[in-house]
N, C-alpha and C positions, 0 to 999 in steps of 0.2 A: 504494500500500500504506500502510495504516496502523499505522504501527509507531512504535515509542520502545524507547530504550536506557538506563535511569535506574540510574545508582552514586552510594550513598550511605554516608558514613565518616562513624563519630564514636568515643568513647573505646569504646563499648558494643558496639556492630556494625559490621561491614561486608556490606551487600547492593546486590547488581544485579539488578536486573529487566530483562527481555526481552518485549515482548509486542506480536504481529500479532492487533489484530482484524478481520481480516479471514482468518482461519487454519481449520484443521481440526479443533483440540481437541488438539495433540500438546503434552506440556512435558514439562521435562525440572527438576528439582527437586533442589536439595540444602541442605539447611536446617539439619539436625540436629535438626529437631523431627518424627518421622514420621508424629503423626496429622493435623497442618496442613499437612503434606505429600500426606496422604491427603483432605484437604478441599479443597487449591488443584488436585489433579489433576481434582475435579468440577468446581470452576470451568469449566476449560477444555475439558472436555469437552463439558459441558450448555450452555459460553457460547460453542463453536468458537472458541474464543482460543487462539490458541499462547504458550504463555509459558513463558518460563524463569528461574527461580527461586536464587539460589545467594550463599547467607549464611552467614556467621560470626558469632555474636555471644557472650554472657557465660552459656553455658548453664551453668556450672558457679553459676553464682547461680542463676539460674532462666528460663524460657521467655519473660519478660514484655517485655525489652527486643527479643527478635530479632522476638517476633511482631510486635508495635505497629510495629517498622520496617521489617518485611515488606510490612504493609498502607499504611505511608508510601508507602513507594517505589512502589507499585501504584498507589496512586492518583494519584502522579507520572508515572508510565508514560502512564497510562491519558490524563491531563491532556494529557500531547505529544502522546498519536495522535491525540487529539478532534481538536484544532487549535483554528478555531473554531466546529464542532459545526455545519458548513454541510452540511445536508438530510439529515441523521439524524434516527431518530424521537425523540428524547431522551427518553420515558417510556419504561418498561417496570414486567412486572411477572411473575408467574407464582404459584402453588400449585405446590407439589411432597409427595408423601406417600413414605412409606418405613413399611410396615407399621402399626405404630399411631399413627405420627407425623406432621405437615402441617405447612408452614409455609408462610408467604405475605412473600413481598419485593418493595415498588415499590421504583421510581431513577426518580428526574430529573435528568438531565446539567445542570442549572439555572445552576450557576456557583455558585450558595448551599451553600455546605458547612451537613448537618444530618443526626443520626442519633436515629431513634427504634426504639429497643430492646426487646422486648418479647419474654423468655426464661425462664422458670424451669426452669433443668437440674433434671431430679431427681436427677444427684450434682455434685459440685464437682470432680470429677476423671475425665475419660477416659485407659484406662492412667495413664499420667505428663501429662499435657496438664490444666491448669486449664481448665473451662470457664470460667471469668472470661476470660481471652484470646480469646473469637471478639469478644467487644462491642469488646477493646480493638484487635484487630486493623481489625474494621468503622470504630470511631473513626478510625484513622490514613488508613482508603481515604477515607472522605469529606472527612475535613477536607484531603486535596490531591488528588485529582480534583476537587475543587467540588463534590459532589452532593448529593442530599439522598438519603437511604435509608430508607425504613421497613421494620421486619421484625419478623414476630409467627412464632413456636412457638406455634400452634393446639393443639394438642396430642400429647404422647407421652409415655410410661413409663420408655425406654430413652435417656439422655444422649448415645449416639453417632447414633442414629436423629435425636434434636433436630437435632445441632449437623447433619450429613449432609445434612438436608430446607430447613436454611437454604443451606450454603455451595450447594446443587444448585439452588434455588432463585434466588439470587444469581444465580448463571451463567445460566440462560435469564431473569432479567428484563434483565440486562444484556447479554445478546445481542440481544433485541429493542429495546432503549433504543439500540445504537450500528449499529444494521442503515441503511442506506441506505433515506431513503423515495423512493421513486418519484414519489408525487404531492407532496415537497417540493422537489424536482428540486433546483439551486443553492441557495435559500434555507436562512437563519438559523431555526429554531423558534422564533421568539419575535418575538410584536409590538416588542417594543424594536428589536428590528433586529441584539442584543447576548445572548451569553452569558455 
């Protein structure tokens, strides 16, 4: 089983992450923030990731600090299950649409932490939720899983439809990026021999 148990403290938050990918899609979430609650539940559904979710941080400031180290810790998580990324497909990618909305997310489990961004919410606020927070969440996943991530909002009208068609997006390309290849049997994905 591929799973990791990642707690992380500072003055600002307290979160632990939980996550089998090799799972069903079940989690179980307690954040205080509900529509990044309502984004990480597609995660796991669309990526079959069990995860479990459950942070305290400084909401009474504002959403920035728990989400960024929501997306830490996940990509810490995520970091321990790899291991050393021995005969996974390590790309993935996917389209996903939601009515008038599309977006497109590759991963490469590379070992290169990199994030390219490519969103214009058409508002700055879902409910109480800053869209500025999914880039900075994406930022903390990459920069500690290692990966590289590119993600384009193709288009849409409605800002929860954007943000929805990435995080759903996300989830099946990172389902396929951490799926077991068959014809990579034992082996590293990479002529180095290293990820």
């Amino acid at each position: 089983m591929r799973t990791a148990n990642v707690e992380r403290t500072t003055r600002e938050t307290r979160i632990r992450v939980t996550v089998n990918l090799d799972g069903s899609g079940r989690c179980e979430l307690e954040t205080g923030i509900p529509f990044l609650e309502h984004m990480l539940e597609q995660v796991a559904r669309h990526g079959l990731i069990d995860l479990s979710v459950e942070a305290e941080g400084d909401l009474h400031i504002d959403d920035h600090h728990t989400a960024e180290d929501i997306g830490i810790v996940l990509g810490q998580a995520f970091h321990e299950a790899l291991g050393d990324k021995r005969g996974i497909r390590r790309y993935g990618h996917a389209y996903v649409p939601l009515d008038e909305a599309l977006s497109r997310v590759v991963i490469d489990f590379s070992g290169r932490p990199g994030l390219s961004f490519h969103c214009r919410f058409t508002r700055d606020v879902i409910g109480r939720f800053d869209t500025q927070l999914v880039q900075e969440f994406f930022q903390g996943f990459v920069n500690h899983a290692r990966a590289t991530l590119h993600i384009d909002n193709l288009r849409g009208d409605n800002a929860h439809h954007q943000a929805e068609t990435i995080f759903k997006a996300f989830g099946r390309a990172v389902r396929e990026a951490v799926e077991p290849d068959p014809r990579m049997g034992d082996a590293i994905p990479s002529t180095k021999g290293a990820l």
